[in-house]
BAMAR-295556 format. One record per residue: residue in three letters; residue number from 0; x, y, z of N, C-alpha, C in turn. Coordinates in nm, 2 decimals, always signed. Layout:
<atoms>
[atom 'ALA', NUM, [X, Y, Z], [X, Y, Z], [X, Y, Z]];
...
</atoms>
This chain:
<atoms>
[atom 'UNK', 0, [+9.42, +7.18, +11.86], [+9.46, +7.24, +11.74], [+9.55, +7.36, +11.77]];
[atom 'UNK', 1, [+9.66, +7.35, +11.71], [+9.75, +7.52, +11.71], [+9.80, +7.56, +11.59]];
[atom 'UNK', 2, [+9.75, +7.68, +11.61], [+9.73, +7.80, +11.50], [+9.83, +7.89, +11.49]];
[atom 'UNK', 3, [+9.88, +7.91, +11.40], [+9.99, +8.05, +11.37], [+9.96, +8.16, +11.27]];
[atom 'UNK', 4, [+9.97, +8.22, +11.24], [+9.96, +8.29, +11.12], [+10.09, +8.39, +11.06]];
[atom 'UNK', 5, [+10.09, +8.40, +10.99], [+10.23, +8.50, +10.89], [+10.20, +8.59, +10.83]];
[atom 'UNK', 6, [+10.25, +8.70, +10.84], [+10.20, +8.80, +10.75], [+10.35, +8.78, +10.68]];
[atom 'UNK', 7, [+10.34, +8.79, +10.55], [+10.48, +8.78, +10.48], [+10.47, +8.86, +10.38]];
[atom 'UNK', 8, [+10.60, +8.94, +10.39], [+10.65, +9.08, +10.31], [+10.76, +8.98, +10.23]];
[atom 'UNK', 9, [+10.81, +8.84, +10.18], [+10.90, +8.85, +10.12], [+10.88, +8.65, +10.14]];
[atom 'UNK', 10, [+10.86, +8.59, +9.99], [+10.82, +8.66, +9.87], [+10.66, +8.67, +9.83]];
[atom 'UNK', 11, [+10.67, +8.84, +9.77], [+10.51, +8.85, +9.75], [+10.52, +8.94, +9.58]];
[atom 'UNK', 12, [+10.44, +8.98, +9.55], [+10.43, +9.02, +9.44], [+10.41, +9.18, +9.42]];
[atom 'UNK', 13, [+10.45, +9.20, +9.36], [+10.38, +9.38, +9.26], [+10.28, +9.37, +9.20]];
[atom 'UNK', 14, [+10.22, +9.45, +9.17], [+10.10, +9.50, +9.06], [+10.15, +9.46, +8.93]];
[atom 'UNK', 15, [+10.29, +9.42, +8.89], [+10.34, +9.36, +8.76], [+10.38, +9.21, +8.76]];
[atom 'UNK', 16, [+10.34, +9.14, +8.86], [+10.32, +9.02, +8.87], [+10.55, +9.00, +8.93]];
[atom 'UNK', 17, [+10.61, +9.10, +8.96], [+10.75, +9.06, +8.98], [+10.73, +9.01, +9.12]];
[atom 'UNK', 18, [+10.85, +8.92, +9.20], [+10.88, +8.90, +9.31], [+10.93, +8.99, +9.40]];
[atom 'UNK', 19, [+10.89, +9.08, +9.51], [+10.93, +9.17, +9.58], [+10.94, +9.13, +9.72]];
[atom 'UNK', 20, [+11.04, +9.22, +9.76], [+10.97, +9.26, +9.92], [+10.87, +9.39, +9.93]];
[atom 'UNK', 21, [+10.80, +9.39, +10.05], [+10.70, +9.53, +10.08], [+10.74, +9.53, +10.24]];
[atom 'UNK', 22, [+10.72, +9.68, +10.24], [+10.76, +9.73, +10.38], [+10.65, +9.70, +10.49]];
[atom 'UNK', 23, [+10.73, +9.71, +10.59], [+10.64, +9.68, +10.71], [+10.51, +9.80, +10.72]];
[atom 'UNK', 24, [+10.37, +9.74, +10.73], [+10.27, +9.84, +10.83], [+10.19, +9.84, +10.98]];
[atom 'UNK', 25, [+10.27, +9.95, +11.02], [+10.21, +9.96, +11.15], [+10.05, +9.91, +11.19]];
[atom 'UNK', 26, [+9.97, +9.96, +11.10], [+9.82, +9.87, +11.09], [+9.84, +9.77, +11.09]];
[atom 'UNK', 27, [+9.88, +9.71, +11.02], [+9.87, +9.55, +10.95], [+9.90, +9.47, +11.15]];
[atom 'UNK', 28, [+10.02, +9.54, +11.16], [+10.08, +9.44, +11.34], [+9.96, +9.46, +11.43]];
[atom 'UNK', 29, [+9.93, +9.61, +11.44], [+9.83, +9.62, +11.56], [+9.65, +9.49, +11.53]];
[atom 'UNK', 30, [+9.65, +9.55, +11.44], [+9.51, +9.49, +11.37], [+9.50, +9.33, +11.36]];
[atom 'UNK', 31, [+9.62, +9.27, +11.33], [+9.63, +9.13, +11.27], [+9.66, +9.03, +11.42]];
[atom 'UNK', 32, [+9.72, +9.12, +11.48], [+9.73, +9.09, +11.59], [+9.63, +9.09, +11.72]];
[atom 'UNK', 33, [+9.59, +9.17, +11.70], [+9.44, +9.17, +11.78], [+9.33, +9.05, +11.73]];
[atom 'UNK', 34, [+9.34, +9.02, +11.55], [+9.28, +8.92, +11.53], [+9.30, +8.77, +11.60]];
[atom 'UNK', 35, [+9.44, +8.79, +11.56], [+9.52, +8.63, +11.64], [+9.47, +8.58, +11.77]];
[atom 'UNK', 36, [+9.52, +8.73, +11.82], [+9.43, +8.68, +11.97], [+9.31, +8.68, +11.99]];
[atom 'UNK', 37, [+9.23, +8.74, +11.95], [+9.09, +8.71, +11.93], [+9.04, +8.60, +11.91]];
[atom 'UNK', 38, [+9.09, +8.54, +11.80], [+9.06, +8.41, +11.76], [+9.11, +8.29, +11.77]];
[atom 'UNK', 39, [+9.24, +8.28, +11.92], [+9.28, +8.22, +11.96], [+9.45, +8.21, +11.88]];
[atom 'UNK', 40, [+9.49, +8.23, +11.77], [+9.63, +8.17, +11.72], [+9.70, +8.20, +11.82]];
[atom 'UNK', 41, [+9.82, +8.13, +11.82], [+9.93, +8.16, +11.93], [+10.03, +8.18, +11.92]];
[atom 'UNK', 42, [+10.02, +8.27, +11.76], [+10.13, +8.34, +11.72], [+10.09, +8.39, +11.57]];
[atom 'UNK', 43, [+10.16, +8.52, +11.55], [+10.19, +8.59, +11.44], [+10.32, +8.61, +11.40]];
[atom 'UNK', 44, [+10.35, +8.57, +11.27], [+10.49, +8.57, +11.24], [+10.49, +8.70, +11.16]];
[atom 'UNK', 45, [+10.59, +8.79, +11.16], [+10.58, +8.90, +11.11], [+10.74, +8.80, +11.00]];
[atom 'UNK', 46, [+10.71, +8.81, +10.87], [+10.81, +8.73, +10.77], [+10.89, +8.86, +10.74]];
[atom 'UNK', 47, [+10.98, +8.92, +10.78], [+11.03, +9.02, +10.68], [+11.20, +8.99, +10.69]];
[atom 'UNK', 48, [+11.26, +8.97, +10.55], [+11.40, +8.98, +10.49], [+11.50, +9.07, +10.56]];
[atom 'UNK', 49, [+11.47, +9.19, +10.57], [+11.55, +9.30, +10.60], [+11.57, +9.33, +10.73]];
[atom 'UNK', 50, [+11.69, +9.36, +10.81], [+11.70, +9.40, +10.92], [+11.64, +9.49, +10.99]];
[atom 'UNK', 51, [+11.65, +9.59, +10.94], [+11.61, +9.74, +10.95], [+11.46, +9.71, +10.98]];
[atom 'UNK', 52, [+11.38, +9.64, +10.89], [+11.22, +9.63, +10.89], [+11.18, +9.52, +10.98]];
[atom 'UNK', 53, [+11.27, +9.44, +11.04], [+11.27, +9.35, +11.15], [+11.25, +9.44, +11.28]];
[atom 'UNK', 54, [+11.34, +9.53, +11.30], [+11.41, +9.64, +11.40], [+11.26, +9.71, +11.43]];
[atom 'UNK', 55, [+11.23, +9.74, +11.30], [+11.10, +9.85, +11.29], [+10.99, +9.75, +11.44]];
[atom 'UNK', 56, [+10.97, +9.61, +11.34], [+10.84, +9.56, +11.42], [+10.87, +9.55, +11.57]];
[atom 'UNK', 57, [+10.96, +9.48, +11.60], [+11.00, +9.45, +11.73], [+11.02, +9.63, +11.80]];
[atom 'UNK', 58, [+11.07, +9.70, +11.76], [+11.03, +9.83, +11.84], [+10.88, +9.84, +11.85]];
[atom 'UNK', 59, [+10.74, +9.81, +11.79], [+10.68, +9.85, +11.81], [+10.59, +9.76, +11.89]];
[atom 'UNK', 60, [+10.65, +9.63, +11.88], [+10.60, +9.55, +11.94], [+10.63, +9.54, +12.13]];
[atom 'UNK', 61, [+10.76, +9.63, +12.10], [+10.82, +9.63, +12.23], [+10.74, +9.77, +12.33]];
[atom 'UNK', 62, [+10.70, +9.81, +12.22], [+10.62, +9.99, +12.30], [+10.50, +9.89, +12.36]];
[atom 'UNK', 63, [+10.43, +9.83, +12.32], [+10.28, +9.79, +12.32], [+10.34, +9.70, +12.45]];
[atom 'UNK', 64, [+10.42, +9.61, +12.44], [+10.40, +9.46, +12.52], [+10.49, +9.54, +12.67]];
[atom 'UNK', 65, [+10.59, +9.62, +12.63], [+10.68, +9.63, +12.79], [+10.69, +9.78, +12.82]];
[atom 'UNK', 66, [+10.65, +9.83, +12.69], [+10.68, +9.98, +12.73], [+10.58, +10.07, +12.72]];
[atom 'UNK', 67, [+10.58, +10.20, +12.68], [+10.46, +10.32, +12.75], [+10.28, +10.29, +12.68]];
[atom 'UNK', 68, [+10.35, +10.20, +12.59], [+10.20, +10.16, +12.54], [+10.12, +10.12, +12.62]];
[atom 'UNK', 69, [+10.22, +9.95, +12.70], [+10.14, +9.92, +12.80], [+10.07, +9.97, +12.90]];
[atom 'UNK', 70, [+10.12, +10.02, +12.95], [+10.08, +10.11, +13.08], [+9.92, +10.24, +13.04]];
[atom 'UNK', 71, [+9.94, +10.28, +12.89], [+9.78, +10.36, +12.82], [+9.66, +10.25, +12.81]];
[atom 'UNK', 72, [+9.73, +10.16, +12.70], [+9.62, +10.03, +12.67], [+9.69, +9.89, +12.69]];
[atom 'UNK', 73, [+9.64, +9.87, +12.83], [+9.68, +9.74, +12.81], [+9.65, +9.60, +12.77]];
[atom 'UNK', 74, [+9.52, +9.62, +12.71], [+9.47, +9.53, +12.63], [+9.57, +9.53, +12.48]];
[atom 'UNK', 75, [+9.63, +9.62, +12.45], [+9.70, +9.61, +12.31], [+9.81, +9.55, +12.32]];
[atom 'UNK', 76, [+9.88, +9.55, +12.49], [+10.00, +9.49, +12.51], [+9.92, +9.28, +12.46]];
[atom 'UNK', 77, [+9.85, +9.28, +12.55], [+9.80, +9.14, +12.53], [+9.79, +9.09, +12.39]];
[atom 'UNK', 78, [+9.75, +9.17, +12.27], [+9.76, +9.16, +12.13], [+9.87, +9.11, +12.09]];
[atom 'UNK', 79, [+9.98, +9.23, +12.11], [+10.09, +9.21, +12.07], [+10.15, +9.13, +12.10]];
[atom 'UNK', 80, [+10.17, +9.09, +12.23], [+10.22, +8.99, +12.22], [+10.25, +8.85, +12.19]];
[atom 'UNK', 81, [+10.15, +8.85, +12.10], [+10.17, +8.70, +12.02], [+10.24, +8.72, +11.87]];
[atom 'UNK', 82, [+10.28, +8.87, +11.85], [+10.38, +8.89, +11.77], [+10.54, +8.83, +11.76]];
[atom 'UNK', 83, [+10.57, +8.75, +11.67], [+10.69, +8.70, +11.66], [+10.73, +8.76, +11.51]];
[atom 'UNK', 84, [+10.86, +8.82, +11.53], [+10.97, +8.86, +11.40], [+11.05, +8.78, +11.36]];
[atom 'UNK', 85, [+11.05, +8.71, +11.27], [+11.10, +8.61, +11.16], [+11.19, +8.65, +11.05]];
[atom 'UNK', 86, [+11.31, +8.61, +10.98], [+11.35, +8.65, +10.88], [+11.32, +8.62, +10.73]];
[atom 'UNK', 87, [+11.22, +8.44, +10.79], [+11.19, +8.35, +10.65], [+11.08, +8.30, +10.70]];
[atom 'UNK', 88, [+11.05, +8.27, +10.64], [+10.93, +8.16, +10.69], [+10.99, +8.01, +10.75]];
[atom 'UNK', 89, [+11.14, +7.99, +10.72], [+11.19, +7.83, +10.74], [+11.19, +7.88, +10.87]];
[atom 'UNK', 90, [+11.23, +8.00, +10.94], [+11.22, +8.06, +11.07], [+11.08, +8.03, +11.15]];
[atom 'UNK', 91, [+11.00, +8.08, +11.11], [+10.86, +8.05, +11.11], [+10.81, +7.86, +11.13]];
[atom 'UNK', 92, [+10.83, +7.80, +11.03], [+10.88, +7.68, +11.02], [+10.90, +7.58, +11.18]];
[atom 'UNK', 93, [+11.01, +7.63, +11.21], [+11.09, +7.59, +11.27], [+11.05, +7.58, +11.41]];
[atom 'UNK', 94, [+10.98, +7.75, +11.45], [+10.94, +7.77, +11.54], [+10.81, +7.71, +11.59]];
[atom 'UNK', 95, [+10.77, +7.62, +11.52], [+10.60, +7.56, +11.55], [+10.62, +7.43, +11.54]];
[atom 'UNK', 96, [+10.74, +7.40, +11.48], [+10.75, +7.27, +11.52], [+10.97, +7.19, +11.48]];
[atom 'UNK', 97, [+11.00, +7.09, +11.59], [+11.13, +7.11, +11.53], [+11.18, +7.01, +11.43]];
[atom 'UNK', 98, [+11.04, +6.97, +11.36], [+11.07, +6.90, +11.22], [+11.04, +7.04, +11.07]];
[atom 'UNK', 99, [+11.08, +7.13, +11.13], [+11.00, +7.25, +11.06], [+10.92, +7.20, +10.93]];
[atom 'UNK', 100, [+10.92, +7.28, +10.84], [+10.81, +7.23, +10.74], [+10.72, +7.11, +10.73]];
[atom 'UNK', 101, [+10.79, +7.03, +10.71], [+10.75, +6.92, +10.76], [+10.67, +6.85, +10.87]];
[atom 'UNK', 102, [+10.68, +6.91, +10.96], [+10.55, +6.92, +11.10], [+10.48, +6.99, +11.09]];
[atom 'UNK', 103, [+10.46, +7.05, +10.99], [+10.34, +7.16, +10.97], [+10.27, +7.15, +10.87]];
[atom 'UNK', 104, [+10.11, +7.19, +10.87], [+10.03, +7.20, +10.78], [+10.06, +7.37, +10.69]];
[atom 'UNK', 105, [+10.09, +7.36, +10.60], [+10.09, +7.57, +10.56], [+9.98, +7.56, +10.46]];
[atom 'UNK', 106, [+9.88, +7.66, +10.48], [+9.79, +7.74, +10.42], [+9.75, +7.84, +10.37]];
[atom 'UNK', 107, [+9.74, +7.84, +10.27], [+9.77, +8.02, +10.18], [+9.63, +8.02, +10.18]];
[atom 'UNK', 108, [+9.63, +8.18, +10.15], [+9.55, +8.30, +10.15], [+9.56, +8.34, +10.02]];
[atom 'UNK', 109, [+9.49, +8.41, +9.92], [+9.49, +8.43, +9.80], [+9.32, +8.51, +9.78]];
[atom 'UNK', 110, [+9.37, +8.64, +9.68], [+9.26, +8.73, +9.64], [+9.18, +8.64, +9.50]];
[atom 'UNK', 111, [+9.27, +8.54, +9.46], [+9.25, +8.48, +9.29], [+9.31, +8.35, +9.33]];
[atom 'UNK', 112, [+9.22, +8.26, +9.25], [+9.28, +8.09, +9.30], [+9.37, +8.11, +9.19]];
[atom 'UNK', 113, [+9.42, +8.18, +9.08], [+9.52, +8.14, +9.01], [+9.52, +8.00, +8.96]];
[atom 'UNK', 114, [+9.42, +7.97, +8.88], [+9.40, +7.84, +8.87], [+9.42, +7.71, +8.94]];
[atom 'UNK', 115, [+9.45, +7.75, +9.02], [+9.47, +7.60, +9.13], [+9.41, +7.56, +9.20]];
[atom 'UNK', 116, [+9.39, +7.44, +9.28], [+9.25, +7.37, +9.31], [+9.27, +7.48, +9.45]];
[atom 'UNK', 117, [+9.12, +7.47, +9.47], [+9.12, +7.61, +9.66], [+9.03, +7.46, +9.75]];
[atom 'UNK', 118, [+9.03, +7.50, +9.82], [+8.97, +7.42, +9.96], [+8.81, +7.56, +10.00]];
[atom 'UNK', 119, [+8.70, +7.49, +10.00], [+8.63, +7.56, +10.05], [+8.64, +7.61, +10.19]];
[atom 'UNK', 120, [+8.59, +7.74, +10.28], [+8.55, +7.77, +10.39], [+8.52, +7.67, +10.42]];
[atom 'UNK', 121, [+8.41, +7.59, +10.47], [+8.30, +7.50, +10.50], [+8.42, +7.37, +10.52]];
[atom 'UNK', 122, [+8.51, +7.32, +10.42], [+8.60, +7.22, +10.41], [+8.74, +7.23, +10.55]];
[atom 'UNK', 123, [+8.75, +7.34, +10.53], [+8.87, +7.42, +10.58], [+8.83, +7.43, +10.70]];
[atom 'UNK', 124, [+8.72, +7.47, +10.71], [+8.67, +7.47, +10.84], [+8.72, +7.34, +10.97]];
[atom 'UNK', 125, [+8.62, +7.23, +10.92], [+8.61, +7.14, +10.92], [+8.80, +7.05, +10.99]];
[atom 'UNK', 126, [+8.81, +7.05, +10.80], [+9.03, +7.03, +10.87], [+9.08, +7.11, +10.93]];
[atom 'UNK', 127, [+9.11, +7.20, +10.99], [+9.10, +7.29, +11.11], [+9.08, +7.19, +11.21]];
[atom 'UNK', 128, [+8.96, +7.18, +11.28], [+8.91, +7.14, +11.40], [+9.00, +7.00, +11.42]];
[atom 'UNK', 129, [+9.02, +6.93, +11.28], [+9.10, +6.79, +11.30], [+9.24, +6.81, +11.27]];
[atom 'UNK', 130, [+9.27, +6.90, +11.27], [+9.41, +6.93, +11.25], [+9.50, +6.82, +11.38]];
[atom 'UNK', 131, [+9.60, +6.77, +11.38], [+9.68, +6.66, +11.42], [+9.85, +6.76, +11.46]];
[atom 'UNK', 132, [+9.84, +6.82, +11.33], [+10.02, +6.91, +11.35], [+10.00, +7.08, +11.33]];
[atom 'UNK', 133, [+10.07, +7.14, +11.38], [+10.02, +7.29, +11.38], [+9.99, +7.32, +11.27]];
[atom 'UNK', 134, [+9.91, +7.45, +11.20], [+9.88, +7.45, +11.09], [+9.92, +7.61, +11.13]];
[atom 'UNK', 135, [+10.02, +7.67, +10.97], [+10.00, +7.79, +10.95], [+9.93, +7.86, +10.83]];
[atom 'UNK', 136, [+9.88, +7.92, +10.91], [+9.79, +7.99, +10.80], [+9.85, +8.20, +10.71]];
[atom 'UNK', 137, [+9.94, +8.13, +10.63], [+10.02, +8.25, +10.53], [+9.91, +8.38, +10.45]];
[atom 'UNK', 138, [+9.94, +8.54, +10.50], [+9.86, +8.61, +10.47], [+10.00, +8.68, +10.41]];
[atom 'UNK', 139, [+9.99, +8.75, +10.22], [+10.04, +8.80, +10.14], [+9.96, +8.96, +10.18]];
[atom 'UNK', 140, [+10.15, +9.03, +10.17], [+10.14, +9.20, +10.16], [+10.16, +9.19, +9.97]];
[atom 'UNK', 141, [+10.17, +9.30, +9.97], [+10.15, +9.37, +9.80], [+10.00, +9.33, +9.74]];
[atom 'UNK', 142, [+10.06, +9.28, +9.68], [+9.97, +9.24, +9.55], [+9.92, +9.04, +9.60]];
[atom 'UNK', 143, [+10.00, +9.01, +9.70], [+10.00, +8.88, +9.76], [+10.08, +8.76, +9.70]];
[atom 'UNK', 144, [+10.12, +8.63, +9.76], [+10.24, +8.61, +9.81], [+10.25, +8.51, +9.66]];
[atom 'UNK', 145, [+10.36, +8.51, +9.64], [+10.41, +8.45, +9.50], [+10.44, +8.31, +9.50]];
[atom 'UNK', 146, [+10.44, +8.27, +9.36], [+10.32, +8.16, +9.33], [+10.35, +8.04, +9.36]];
[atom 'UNK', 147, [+10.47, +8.00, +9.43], [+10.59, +7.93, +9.47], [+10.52, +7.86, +9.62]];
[atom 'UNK', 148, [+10.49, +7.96, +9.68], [+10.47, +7.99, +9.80], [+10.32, +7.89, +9.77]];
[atom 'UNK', 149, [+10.21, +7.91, +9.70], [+10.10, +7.91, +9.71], [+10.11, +7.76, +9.62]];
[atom 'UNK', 150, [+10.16, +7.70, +9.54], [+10.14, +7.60, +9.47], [+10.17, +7.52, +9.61]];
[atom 'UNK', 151, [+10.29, +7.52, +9.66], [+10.38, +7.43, +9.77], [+10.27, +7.43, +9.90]];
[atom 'UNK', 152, [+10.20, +7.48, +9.89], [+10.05, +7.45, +10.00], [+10.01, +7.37, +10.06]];
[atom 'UNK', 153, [+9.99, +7.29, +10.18], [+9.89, +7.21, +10.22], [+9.77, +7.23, +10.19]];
[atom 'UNK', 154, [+9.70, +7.34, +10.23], [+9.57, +7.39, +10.18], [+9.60, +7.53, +10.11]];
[atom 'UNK', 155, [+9.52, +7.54, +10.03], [+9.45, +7.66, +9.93], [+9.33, +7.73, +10.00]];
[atom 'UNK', 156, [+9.33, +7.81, +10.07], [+9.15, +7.81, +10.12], [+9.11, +7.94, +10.01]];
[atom 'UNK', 157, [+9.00, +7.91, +9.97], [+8.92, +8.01, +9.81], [+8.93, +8.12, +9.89]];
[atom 'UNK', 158, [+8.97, +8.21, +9.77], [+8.94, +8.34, +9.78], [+8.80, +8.36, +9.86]];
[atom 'UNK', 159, [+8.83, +8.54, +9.95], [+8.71, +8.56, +9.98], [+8.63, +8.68, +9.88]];
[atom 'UNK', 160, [+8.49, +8.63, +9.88], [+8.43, +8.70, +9.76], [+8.32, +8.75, +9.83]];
[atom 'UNK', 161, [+8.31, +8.90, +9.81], [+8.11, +8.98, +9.85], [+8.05, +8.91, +9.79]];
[atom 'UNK', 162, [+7.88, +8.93, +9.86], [+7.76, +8.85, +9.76], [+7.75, +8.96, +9.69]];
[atom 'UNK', 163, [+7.78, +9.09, +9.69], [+7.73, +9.15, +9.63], [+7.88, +9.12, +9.49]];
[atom 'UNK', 164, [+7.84, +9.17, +9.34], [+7.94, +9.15, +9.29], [+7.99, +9.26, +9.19]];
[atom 'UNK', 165, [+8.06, +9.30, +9.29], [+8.08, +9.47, +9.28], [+8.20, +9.48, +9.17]];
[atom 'UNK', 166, [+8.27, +9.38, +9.15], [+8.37, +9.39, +9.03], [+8.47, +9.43, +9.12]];
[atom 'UNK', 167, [+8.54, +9.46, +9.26], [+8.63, +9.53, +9.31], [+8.65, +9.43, +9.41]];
[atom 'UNK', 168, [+8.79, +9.34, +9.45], [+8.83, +9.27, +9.51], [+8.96, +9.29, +9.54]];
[atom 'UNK', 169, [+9.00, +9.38, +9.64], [+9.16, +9.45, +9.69], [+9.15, +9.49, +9.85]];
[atom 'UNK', 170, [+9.08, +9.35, +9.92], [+9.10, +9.40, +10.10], [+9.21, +9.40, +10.07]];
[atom 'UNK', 171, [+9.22, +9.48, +10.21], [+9.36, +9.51, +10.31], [+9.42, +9.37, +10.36]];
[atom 'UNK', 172, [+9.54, +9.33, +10.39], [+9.57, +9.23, +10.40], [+9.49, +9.17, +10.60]];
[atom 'UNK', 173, [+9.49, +9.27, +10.66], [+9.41, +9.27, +10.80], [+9.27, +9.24, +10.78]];
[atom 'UNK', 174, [+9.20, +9.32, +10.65], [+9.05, +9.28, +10.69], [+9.03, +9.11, +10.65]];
[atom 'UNK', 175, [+9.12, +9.09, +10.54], [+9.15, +8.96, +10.50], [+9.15, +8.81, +10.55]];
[atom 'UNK', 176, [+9.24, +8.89, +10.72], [+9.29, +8.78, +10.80], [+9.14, +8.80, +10.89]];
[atom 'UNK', 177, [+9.10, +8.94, +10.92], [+8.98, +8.88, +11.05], [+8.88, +8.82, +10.98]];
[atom 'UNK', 178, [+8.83, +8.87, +10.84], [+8.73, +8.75, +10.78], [+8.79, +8.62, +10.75]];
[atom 'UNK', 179, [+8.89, +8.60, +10.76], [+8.89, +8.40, +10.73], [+8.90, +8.41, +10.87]];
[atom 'UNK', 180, [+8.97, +8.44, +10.97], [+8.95, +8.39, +11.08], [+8.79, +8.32, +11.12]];
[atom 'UNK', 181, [+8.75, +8.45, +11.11], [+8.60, +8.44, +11.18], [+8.54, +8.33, +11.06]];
[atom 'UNK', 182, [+8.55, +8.30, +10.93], [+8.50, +8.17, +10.89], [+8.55, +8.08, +10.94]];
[atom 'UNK', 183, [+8.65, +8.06, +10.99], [+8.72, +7.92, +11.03], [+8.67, +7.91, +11.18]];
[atom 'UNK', 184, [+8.70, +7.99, +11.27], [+8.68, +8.00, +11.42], [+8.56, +8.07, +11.49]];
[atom 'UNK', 185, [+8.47, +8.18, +11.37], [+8.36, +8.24, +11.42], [+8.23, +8.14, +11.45]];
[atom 'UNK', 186, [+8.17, +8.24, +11.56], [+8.05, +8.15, +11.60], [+7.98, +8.09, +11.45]];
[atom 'UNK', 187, [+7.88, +8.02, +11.43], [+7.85, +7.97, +11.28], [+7.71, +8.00, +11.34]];
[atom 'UNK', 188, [+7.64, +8.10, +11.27], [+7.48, +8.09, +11.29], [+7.41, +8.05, +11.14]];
[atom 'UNK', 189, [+7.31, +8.05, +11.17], [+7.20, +7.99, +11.13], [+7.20, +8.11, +11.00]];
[atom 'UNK', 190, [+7.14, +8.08, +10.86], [+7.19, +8.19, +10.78], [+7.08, +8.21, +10.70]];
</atoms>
């Protein structure tokens, strides 16, 4: 099985339901990336439009993997480096397989199924392990990724929801990615 994952700033949404871009966060690279590797993916696409906020990640990616980062923690250089800066996702695409889209399984992430059918954990899990062509697995900045994006899916995997039901559903896009990871890839105990 090979795994990718995307954090994508562009296209994602506002709080008023428009199409935006959102700016790069330094958390989001260090944190999402530590998940990847953790959990085995063998790559993070950082999706962002703008040059400038391309420039941003790869400088930071470049402190951690070759420069004075490494040399303080070098476990964070090993993170990082499965950081890849992309302009689109057909970028992204391309790079996991050279039939791009098309060679690949894509799977959205979503706080709300938006009425559309979702794939259970438990299901997801499961297609995972039989996966045949890489599969990327797409994590939305803002408000999360727009609806284009999410209909055109191979898989939907359901929102993740507390048992407890606290009426408040607004992870960070990082806590996001290490809980589906860890449903898809975490040890499975006895419950």
């Amino acid at each position: 099985m090979r795994l990718a994952l995307a954090l994508v700033h562009y296209p994602v949404l506002d709080r008023s339901g428009e199409t935006v871009t959102t700016a790069i966060t330094n958390l989001d690279l260090h944190d999402m990336a530590r998940s990847a590797r953790t959990y085995g993916a063998e790559r993070l696409f950082v999706v962002h439009p703008v040059a400038a906020q391309r420039a941003l990640a790869e400088r930071i990616r470049e402190h951690w993997v070759t420069g004075s980062g490494k040399r303080r923690i070098p476990d964070r250089a090993v993170a990082l480096d499965v950081l890849s800066v992309v302009s689109s996702l057909e970028e992204a695409y391309g790079a996991l397989s050279s039939a791009g889209r098309e060679g690949i399984e894509v799977w959205t992430t979503a706080a709300a199924s938006r009425g559309l059918p979702v794939t259970s954990y438990a299901e997801t899990r499961a297609r995972l392990a039989q996966a045949t062509r890489p599969v990327l697995i797409t994590f939305g900045t803002g408000w999360g990724l727009a609806p284009e994006l999410i209909a055109n899916a191979d898989v939907r995997i359901e929102p993740i929801r507390a048992a407890a039901n606290t009426g408040y559903n607004h992870l960070s896009v990082r806590a996001a990615c290490a809980i589906t990871l860890d449903r898809l890839l975490g040890e499975q105990t006895a419950g």
